[in-house]
Each structure stands twice: as C-alpha cells, then as structure tokens.
C-alpha positions in Angstrom: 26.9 -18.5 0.5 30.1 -20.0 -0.7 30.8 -22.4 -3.4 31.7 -25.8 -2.2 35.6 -25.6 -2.4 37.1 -26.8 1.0 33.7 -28.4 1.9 33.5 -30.1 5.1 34.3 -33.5 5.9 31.0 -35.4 5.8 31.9 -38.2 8.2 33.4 -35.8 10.6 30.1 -33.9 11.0 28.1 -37.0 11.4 30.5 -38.4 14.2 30.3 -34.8 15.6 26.8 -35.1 15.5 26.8 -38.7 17.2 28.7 -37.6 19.7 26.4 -34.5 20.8 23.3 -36.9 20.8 25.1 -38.9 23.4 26.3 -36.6 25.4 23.5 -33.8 26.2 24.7 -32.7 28.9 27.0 -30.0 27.0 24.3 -28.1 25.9 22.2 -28.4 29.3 20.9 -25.7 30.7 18.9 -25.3 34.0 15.5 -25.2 33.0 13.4 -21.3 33.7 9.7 -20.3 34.7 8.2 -19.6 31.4 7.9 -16.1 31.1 5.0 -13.9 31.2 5.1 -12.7 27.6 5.9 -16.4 26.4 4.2 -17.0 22.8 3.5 -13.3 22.4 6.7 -12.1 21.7 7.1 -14.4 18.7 3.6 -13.3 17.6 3.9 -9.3 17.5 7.8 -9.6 15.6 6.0 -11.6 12.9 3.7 -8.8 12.4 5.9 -5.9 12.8 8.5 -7.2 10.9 7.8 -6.6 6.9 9.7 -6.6 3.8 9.4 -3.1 2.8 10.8 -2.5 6.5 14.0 -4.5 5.8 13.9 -3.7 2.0 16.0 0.2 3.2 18.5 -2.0 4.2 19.1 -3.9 1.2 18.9 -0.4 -0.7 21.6 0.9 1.2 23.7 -2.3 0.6 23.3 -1.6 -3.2 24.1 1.9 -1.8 27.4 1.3 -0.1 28.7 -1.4 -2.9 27.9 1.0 -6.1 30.1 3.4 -4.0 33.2 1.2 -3.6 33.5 -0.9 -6.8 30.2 -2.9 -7.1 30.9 -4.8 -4.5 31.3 -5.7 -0.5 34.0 -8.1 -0.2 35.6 -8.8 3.2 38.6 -6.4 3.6 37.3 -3.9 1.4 36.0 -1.0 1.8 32.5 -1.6 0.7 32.6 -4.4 3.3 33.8 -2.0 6.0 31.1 0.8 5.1 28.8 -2.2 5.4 29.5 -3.2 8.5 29.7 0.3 10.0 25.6 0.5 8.9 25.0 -2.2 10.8 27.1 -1.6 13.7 26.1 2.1 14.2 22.3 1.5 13.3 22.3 -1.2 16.2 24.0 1.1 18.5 21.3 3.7 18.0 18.7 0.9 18.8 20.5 0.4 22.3 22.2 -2.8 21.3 25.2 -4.1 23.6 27.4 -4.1 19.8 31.4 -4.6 19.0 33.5 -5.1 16.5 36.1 -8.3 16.2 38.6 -7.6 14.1 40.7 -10.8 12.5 42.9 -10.9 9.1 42.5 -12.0 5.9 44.3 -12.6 2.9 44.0 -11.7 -0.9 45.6 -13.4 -3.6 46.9 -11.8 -6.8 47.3 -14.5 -9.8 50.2 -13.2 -12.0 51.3 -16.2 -13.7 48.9 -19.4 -14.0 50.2 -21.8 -16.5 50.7 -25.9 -17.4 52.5 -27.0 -20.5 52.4 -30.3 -21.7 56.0 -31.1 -22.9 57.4 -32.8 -26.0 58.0 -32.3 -29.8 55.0 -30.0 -30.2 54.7 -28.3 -26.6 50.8 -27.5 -26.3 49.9 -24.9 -22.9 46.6 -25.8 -21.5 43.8 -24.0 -19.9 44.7 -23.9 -16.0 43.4 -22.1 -13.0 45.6 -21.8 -10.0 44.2 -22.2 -6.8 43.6 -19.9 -4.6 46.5 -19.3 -2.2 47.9 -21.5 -3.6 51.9 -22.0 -3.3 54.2 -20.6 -6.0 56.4 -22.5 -8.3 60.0 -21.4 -8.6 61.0 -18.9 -11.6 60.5 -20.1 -14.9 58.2 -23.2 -13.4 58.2 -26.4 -11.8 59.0 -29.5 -14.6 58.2 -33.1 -13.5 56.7 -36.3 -15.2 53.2 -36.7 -14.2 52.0 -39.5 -11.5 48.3 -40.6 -11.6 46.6 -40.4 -8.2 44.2 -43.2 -8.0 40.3 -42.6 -9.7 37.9 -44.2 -7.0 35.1 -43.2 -5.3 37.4 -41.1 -3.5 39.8 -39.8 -5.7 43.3 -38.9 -4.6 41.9 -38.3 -0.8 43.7 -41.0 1.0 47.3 -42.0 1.4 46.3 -45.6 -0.6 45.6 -43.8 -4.2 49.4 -42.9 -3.9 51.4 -46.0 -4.5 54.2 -45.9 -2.3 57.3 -44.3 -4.6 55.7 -43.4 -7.4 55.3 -39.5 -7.0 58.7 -38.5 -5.2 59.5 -35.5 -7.1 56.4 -35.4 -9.3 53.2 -33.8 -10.2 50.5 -35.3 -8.9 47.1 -35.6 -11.5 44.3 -35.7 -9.6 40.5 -36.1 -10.2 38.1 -33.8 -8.7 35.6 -34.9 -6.0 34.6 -36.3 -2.4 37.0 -34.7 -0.5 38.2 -30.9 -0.3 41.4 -29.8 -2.2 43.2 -29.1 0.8 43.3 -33.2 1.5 44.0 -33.6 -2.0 46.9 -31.3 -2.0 48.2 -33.1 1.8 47.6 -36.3 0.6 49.9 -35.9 -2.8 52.2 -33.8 -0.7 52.9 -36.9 1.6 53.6 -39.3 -0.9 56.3 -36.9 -2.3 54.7 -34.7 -5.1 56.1 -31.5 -6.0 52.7 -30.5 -7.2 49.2 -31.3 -7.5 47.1 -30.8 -11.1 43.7 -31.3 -10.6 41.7 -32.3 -13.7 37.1 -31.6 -13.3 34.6 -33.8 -12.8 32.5 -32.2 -15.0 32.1 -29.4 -17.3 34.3 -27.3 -19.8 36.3 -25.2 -17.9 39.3 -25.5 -15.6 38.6 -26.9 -11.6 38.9 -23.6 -9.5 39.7 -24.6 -6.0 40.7 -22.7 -3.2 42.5 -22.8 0.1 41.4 -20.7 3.6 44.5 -19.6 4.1 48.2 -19.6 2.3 49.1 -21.8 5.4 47.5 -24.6 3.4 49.0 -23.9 0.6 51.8 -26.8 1.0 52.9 -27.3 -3.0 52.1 -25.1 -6.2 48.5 -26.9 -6.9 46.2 -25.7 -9.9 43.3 -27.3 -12.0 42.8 -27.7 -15.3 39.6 -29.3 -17.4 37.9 -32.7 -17.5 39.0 -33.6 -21.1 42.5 -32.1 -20.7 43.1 -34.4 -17.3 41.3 -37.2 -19.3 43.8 -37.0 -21.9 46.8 -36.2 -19.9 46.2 -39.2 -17.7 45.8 -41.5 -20.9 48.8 -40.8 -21.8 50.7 -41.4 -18.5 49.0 -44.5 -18.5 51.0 -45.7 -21.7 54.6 -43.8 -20.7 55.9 -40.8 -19.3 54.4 -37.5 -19.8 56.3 -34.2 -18.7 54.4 -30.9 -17.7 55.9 -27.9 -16.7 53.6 -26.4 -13.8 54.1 -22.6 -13.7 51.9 -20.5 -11.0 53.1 -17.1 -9.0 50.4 -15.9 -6.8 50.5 -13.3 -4.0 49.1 -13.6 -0.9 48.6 -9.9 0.6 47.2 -9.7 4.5 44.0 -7.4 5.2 42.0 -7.0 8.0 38.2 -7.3 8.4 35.8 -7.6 11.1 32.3 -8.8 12.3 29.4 -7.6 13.5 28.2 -8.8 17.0 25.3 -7.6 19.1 23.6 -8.8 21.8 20.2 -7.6 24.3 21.3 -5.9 27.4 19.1 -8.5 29.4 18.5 -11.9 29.2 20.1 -15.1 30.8 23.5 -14.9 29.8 23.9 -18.9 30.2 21.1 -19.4 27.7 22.1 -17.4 24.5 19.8 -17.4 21.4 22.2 -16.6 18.6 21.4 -15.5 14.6 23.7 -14.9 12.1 24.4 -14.1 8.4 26.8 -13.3 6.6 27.5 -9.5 5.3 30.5 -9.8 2.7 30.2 -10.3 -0.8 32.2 -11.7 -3.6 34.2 -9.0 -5.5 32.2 -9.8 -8.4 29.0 -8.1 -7.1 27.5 -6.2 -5.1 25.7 -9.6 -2.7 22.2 -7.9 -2.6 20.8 -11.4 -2.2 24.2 -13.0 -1.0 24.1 -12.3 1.6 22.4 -8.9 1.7 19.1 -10.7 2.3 20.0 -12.7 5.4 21.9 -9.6 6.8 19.2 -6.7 6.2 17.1 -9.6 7.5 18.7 -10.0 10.6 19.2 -6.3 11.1 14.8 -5.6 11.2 14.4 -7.9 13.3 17.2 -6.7 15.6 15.4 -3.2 15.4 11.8 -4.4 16.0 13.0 -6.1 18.9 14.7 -3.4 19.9 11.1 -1.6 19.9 9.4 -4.6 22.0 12.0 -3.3 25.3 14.7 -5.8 24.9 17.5 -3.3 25.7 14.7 -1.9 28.6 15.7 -2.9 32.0 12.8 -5.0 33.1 11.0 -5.2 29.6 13.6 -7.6 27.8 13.2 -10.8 26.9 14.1 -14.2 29.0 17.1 -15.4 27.2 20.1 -13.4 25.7 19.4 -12.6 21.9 23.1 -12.4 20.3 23.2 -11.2 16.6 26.4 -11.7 14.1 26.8 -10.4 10.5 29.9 -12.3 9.8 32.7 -11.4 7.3 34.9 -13.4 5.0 31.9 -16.3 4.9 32.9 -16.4 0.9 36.9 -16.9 1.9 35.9 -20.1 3.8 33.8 -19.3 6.7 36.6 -17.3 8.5 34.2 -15.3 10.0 32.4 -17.6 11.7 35.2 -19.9 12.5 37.0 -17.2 13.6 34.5 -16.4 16.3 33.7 -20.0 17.8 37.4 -20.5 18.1 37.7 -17.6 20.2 34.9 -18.9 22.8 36.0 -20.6 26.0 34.4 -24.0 26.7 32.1 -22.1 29.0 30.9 -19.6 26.3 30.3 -22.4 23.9 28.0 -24.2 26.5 25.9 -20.9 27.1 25.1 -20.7 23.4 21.8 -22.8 23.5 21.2 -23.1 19.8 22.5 -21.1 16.4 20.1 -19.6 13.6 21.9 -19.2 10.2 19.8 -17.2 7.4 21.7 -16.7 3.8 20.4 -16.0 0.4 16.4 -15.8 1.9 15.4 -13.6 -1.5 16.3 -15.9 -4.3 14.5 -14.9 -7.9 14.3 -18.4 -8.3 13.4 -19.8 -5.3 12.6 -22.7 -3.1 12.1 -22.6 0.4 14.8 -24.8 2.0 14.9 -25.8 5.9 18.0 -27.5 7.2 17.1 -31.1 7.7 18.4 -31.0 11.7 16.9 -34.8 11.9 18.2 -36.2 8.6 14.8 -37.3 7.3 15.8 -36.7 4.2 18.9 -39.0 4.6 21.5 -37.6 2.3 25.0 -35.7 3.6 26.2 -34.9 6.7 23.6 -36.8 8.5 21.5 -34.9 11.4 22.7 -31.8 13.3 23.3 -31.7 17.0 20.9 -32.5 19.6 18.0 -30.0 19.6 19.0 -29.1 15.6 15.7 -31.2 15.1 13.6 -29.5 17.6 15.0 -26.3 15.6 13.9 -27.4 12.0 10.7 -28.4 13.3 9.9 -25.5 14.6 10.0 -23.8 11.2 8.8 -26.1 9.3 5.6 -26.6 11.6 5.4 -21.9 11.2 5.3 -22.6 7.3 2.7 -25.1 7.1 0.0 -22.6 9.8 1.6 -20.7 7.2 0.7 -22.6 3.9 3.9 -21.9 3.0 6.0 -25.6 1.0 8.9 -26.4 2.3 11.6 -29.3 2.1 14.9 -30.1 3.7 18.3 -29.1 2.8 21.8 -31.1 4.1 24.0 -29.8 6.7 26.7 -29.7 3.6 29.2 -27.0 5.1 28.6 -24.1 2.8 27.8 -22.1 5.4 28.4 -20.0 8.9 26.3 -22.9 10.5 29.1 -25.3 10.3 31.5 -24.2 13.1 28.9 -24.1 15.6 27.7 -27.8 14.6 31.0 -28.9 14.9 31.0 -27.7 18.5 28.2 -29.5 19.3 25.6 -26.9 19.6 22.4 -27.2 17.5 21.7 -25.1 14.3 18.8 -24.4 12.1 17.8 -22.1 9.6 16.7 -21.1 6.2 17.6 -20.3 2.0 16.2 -20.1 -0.7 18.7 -21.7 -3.0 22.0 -20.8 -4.7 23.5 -22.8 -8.2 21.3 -25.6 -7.7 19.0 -26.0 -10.6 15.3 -26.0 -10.0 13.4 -29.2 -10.3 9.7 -29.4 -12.8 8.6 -30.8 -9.6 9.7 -27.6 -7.5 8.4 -25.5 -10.2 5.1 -27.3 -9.6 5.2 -26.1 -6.1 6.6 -23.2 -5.5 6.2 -21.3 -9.3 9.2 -20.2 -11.3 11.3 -21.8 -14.4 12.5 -25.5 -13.9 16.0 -26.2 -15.8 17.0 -22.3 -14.3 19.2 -21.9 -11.1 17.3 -21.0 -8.2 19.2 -17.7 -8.4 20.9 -17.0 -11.3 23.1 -14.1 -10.7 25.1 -16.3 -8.0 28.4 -14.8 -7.5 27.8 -12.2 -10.3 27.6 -8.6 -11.0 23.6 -9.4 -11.3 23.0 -10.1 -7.4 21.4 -6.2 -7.1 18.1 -5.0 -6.1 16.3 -5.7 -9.1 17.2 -9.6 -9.0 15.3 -10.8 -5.7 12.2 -12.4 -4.9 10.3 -10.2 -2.6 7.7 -12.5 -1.5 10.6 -15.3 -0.7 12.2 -12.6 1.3 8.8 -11.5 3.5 8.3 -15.4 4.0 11.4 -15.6 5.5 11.8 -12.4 7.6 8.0 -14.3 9.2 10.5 -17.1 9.8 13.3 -15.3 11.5 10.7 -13.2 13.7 8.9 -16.4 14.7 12.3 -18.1 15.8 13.8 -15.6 17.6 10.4 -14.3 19.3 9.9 -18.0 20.5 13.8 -18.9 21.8 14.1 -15.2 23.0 10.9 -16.0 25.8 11.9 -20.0 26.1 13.7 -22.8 25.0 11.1 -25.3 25.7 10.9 -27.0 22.8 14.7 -27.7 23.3 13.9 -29.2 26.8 15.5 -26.7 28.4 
C-alpha cells in the first residue's frame, strides 16, 4: 500500500460515484440461471484454502527479495523473479496467464538543497520530490511568494494573488490536495518553483510525482517550523532562497501479472487483485506479499475445484492481477484499466482489491462501498455496497469484528472506481495508529501502528499476523467462490 502522496481527488470520486449510481446500466449484465454448484463453490475454497497453504508463498517472497537486495521493487529484479513465481506457478495450474509489460521511472537525488539568503546564509533541511524537475547549475534564486494557508492550501488558482509569484518560489503548506495540483497551481500563476513546508511533524514533506511528466518546476519540501518561519518572514519583507535540486529520471520496464479461468462468461468477469512490488526499503512480506501469496492459493485451489476443466469451471470468468509499481502511484493498475476498451470495462462486473491482509498489529478493515461511516470519498460505485456487505455479513457467521475503511485512493481499487465499476475488499492497516478502543476489540497495543515495519526493512516473515492473514484468505475464498457461481447479490 502506498503512502498518501498524489492522493486522489475526493470530490472527483464522489461525483464518479454519483454518476455510476445513476446510470446502472454500464455495469448491466444479462442476468444467468443460477448454477448448479451455486453456494458450494464458495463453501469448499473457504475450507481448502489455509494459511500454512499460502504461508510457501510468502517464504519464497522473503526468498526471491534476500536474493536481490532485500527487496522487490517494481523494475528490479527481485520484482521480476517475483512475478515469474507467480506467472509460471499459475501456468502449471492451467491458468489462461500473460504478462503486460509498461515502463517506469527511477529517480536518482544528487543534489537536494534550499538556502535561506542574507548576512548569515543558513541551508535548511529539504527533500526533493520525487521526479521532480531540476534546477539549473548552481540553483534557482528567487524571493519567496506565500501561497494562501486555508482549508485548502495553495490548491486553487485563488491562493495565488494575481502577479505576485511571476518569477518566484512559491511556499506552500502541506494538505487537501495532492502535490501535483500544488505544483500546477503555483506554476500557473508564474512560480519558478514550489517549496512546500509540513503539516506536521519534524522532518522535511516528502512528496512525489507518478511520472517526470508532472514534474513542471523544481518542487521540494522542507519542515513545518522551517516553512513557519520562512513564511513569517516574507510576511514582514522580502526573503531570498536559493532552491538547488538535480534529480535523474532513469526509464525501466516492469510488468504485471494477469490470469484468468479458461471458462466462464466472458461478459461477466469477477476480478481480484493485489499488488506484488515492494518498496526498495524491504523486502514487502506483508506489503504486499500477503495480498499476493493470498491471491495466488486461492487461484491454485480453484484451480483444483476444475475451473480450467472444460465443463467443470465456474459460471463467470475469474480474472486474477498481481500488479506492479502500486508503490510508484498505482501505475500498475492504472496502467491496465487504461488499456481496456469501453466494452472490456463493461464486462468487468465488480473488482476485489486485497493489500497488507497480515498486519502484526492489526484491525480488520472492509471498504465502506455505502459510506455508512460517512468520511472521504463518499460511497463506491453501484454494487460496491452489495460487495462490502457481503464480507462483512462472512465475518460476523464468522465472529470475526470488523469496521469500514474510506475509499481514500491508496490503492489498486481506485482506477476501477473511477471507471465506474464496483470495488470491495480488505487490510488490515498500514501507519494508522491503533485506537484503545480497537485494542479492546481486536487485541494488540493501542498508541502502536497497526504494522509497524511499514515501508521498512522489518516487513519480513517474522513480522505478520498469522491469524489476520487466515481470516482474510476465508474472506478472499468466500468472495470469489460466491461471484465465481453468481452475481446475484449484485442483481445481475
């Protein structure tokens, strides 16, 4: 699961979401017979499907990442060795798989740098973004222009008074809207470059771009009490900085995962996916190696029910993704829906998304597809609902607590919501810090992150909740079991 750096636009999913509830009939379907193995299907994955069953794929993550640098980052070769697992372990199970390859970029931070100009010069702690554009040799000097603080800071074209940042740098808080609108905004009203100062915290703001294509002026951040200070004292005069950043951008290529049943209706596709790269700081055991060697046993124990047996397989089409580059931005993901003709997109009749399922600290999050909880993006598309109702009502025959999590963006659900077609799906919690309250329900340490190895060289085997992780394998089984004999519950 990614960090929320280029989150999405919250009103733009909920009038996405709007739009798919009035207008059903692009996800319609023609309604089918119910099958003859209808509720069964669902029943005998749940029980075949275990933990210690998935648990040899995880090892061999941990496996393939201690053999290529700690870690399985998209475009290297511990993502690549990754992904050929998968691929080749499917094809053995008689799995309709492919690659798709798409590029990526890297970014190499040579020079990151802001100095605050005068009689005593003083450098301060910065943090270039990522892809970021470069500053000429030897820097960029300007006089700082203040971006106005609001409730949305420095996102719209108003918190740039007309003429005041032609050939400045821009300071701009942190928050409400991603750094790329940040960056366009300031770059419309004339700035050379964009600072931007934290919200919180003790350390510089560490934003990041998808692609150096959005990259439009040299943009870094820097701390909450260096910004405060610097924008004190614009407030009172004229402050120069001199903004020095060279960062290259080097192309790669890396691929996803796809595999699909030989049978099932092709115009009524069922399709899971996680996530398989890592962050180069670890090896991902958790994220995402939980939602991928998830994904991967229940592939293979369907598999063993006949779904790749002519005349044994299930109703609907079962489609299965490990996506790459999820931690660059969702690339992976993206990359994939915006490939699909209008057509394709209709045929996919809902998306199942499972990342970070293993959590050491966890709590047992369902995507709120209705927006009970009322908070974010609002409620998915039609039939996301109908999807997170499903689960939740599994964990309660299970005894299993549960609660809602937002459609937020930080992960590969988002381009398939944004496309209309309904999404679901469980995690067990990233940075978030556990509640007394959650600790009450579901056991653990309250004040601790839900996992705290995020993003670090501790995501390994020895850092996961096994019991989180058999929960949620149950919930995968039962979801794909059910939609792979019928997609009544959707109304279809």
């Amino acid at each position: 699961m990614r960090t929320i750096r280029h989150r999405r636009s919250i009103p733009a999913l909920a009038a996405l979401a709007a739009a798919a509830v009035a207008a059903p009939v692009l996800l319609a379907a023609t309604p089918a017979a119910a099958h003859p193995r209808e509720g069964k299907l669902a029943k005998e994955l749940v029980e075949e499907v275990t933990a210690r069953g998935a648990y040899r794929h995880l090892a061999k993550f941990q496996q393939i990442a201690d053999a290529n640098g700690g870690n399985r980052a998209a475009g290297t070769p511990g993502h690549a060795a990754s992904a050929a697992y998968v691929h080749d372990t499917l094809k053995k199970a008689g799995y309709e798989v492919s690659y798709q390859d798409f590029d990526i970029y890297e970014a190499h931070t040579k020079t990151e740098k802001t100095t605050v100009l005068g009689e005593q010069p003083r450098e301060l702690a910065t943090a270039a973004f990522t892809f970021t554009k470069s500053t000429p040799a030897g820097g960029l000097t300007a006089p700082l222009a203040l971006a106005r603080v609001d409730e949305t800071p420095g996102c719209t074209a108003d918190d740039y008074p007309a003429g005041a940042f032609a050939g400045k740098i821009a300071l701009v808080k942190r928050g409400a809207c991603t750094f790329v609108e940040k960056q366009r905004a300031a770059a419309a009203a004339g700035a050379v470059g964009v600072i931007v100062y934290n919200h919180s915290g003790t350390t510089p703001v560490r934003g990041t771009f998808s692609s150096p294509s959005e990259g439009v002026i040299p943009s870094a951040g820097i701390t909450l009490a260096d910004g405060e200070a610097l924008a004190a004292a614009a407030a009172k005069g004229e402050v120069k900085v001199r903004l020095d950043l060279d960062q290259e951008h080097v192309k790669k290529t890396t691929r996803n995962v796809i595999a699909e049943t030989k049978g099932g209706r092709a115009d009524r596709v069922v399709t899971v996916g996680s996530h398989l790269d890592s962050v180069p700081e670890g090896p991902g055991i958790n994220d995402n190696g939980s939602g991928s060697a998830g994904l991967l046993e229940v592939a293979l124990k369907l598999a063993d029910e006949g779904a790749n047996k002519k005349g044994k397989g299930p109703a609907n089409k079962v489609r299965f993704a490990w996506w790459s580059a999820e931690e660059l931005g969702l690339l992976g993901s993206e990359h994939y829906v915006a490939q699909l003709s209008d057509r394709q997109k209709k045929d996919i009749a809902l998306y199942l998304n499972f990342d970070m399922i293993a959590s050491p600290n966890p709590v047992q999050f369902v995507y709120d597809g209705d927006d009970s909880d009322k908070t974010g993006a609002g409620a998915g598309p039609a039939g996301s609902a109908q999807i997170e109702s499903l689960i939740n009502g599994f964990l309660d025959k299970k005894g299993k607590p549960h609660e809602g999590s937002d459609f937020d963006g930080r992960s590969d659900y988002g381009p398939f919501i944004e496309n209309g077609i309904p999404a679901g799906g469980t995690f067990t919690g990233a940075e978030g810090i556990k509640t007394a309250e959650q600790a009450k329900r579901y056991g653990g340490t309250a004040g601790a992150p839900y996992d705290p190895n995020y993003h670090g060289a501790g995501d390994t085997l020895k850092n996961l909740d096994l019991k989180a992780f058999d929960t949620n394998l149950d919930v995968i089984a039962h979801a794909v079991g059910t939609y792979a004999e019928s997609l009544s519950s959707l109304g279809k």
